[in-house]
C-alpha positions in Angstrom: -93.3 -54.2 -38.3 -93.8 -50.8 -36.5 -97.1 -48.7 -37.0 -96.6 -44.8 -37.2 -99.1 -43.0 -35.6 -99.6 -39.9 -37.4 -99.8 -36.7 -35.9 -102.0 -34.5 -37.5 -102.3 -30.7 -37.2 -104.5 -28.5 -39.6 -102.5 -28.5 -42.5 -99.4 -30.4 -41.9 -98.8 -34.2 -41.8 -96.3 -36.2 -40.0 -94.5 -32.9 -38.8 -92.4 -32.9 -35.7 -93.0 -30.3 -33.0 -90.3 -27.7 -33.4 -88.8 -28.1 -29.7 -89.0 -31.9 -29.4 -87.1 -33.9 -26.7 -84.5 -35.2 -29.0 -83.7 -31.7 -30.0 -83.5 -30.9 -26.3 -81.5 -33.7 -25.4 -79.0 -32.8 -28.8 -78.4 -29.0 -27.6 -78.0 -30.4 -23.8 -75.5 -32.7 -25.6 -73.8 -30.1 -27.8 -73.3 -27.8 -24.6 -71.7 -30.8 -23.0 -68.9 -31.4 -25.6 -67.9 -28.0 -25.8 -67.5 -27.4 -22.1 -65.7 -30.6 -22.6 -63.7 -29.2 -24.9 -63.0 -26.1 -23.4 -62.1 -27.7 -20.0 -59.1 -29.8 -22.4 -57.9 -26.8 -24.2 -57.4 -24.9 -20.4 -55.2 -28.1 -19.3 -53.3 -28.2 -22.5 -52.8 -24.5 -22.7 -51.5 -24.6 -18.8 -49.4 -27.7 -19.3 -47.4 -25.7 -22.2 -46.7 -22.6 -19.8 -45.7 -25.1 -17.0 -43.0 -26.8 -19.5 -41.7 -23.0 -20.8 -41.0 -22.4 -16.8 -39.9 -25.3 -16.2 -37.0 -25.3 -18.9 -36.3 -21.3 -17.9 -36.1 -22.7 -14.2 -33.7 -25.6 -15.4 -31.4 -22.7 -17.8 -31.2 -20.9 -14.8 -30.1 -23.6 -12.7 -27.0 -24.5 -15.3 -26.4 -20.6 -15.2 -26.4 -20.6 -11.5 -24.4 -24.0 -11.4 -21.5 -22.9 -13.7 -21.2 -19.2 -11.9 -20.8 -21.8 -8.5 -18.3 -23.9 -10.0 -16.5 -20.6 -11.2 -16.2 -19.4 -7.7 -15.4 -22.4 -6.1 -12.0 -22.3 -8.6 -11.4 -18.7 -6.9 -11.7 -19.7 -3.5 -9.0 -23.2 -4.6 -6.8 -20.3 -6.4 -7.4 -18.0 -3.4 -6.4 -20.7 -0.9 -2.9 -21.7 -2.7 -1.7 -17.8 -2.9 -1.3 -16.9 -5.9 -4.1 -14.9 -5.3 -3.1 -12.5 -3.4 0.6 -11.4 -6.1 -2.3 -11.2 -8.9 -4.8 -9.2 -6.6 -1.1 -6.9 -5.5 -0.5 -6.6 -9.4 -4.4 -5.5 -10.1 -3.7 -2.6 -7.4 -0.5 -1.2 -9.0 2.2 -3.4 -6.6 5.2 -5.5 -8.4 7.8 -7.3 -6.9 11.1 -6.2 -6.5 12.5 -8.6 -9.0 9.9 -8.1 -11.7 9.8 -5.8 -14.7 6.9 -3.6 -15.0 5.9 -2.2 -18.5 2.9 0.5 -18.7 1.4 0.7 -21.9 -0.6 4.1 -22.5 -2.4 6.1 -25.1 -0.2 8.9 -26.7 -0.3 12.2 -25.0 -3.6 14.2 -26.9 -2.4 16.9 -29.7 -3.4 20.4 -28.2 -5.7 22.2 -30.8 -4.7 25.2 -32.8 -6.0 28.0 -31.1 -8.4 30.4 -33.1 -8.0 33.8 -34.1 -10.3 36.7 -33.3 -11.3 38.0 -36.6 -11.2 42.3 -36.3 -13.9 43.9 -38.3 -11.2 46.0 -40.4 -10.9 48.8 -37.4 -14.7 48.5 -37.4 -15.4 47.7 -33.5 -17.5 49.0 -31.0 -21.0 50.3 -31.7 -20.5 49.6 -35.6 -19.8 46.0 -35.0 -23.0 45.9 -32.7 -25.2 47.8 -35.9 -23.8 45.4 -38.3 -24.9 42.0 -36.4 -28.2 43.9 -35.3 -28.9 44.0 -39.0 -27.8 40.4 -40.2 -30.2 39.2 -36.9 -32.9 41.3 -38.4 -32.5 39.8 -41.8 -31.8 36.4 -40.5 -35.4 37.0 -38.5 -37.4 38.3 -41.9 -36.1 35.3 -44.0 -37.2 32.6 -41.2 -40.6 34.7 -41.0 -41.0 34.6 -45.2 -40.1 30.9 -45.4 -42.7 29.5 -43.1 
């Protein structure tokens, strides 16, 4: 069996000192895992934004693949001929044997024109007097509402 040597300070009895080695070597410890820690959540947080690239990178590729196998049907169409009569019908041109319909919009109805209203033989200088006053009232209703 194992003696304990007391330590003794005025007061106190088998008290550690407050800033022992183990406590040392715990906090040196604790600082460890969480730079540990850390250190794995950076990798795991960069692995994730490497996979979302990589599967935009491989969409892109299929949109980029499909758009090639697209053109590679035009330039097969555009090497038999029948290209060149669709491209001639695009630009207006028909053959002579063929019948052409144009389909179009109706013609637009013209609008009724609109009167000039004449202020019963009142023109002229009255005319001017009477919208000088319905500005003016317009003016001091604006200025009372606000």
């Amino acid at each position: 069996m194992r003696r304990i040597t007391p330590v003794t300070t005025v007061g106190k009895v088998n008290m550690p000192a407050p800033f022992s080695k183990e406590f040392a070597l715990l906090a040196l410890l604790l600082v460890a895992v969480v730079w540990v820690g850390y250190a794995f959540a950076q990798e795991v947080l960069l692995n994730h934004r490497l996979n979302a690239e990589a599967a935009d990178l491989r969409q892109q590729n299929q949109a980029i693949a499909a758009a090639n196998s697209g053109y590679r049907q035009d330039l097969l169409a555009s090497s038999v001929g029948a290209a060149a009569d669709e491209d001639a019908r695009q630009h207006g041109y028909a053959r002579n044997d063929e019948r052409v319909y144009v389909v179009g919009r109706p013609a637009p109805t013209a609008t009724p024109a609109v009167t000039a209203k004449n202020n019963d033989g009142n023109d002229g200088v009255t005319g001017r007097l009477a919208g000088w006053w319905d500005s003016l009232g317009r003016l001091i209703a604006n200025f009372w509402h606000r």
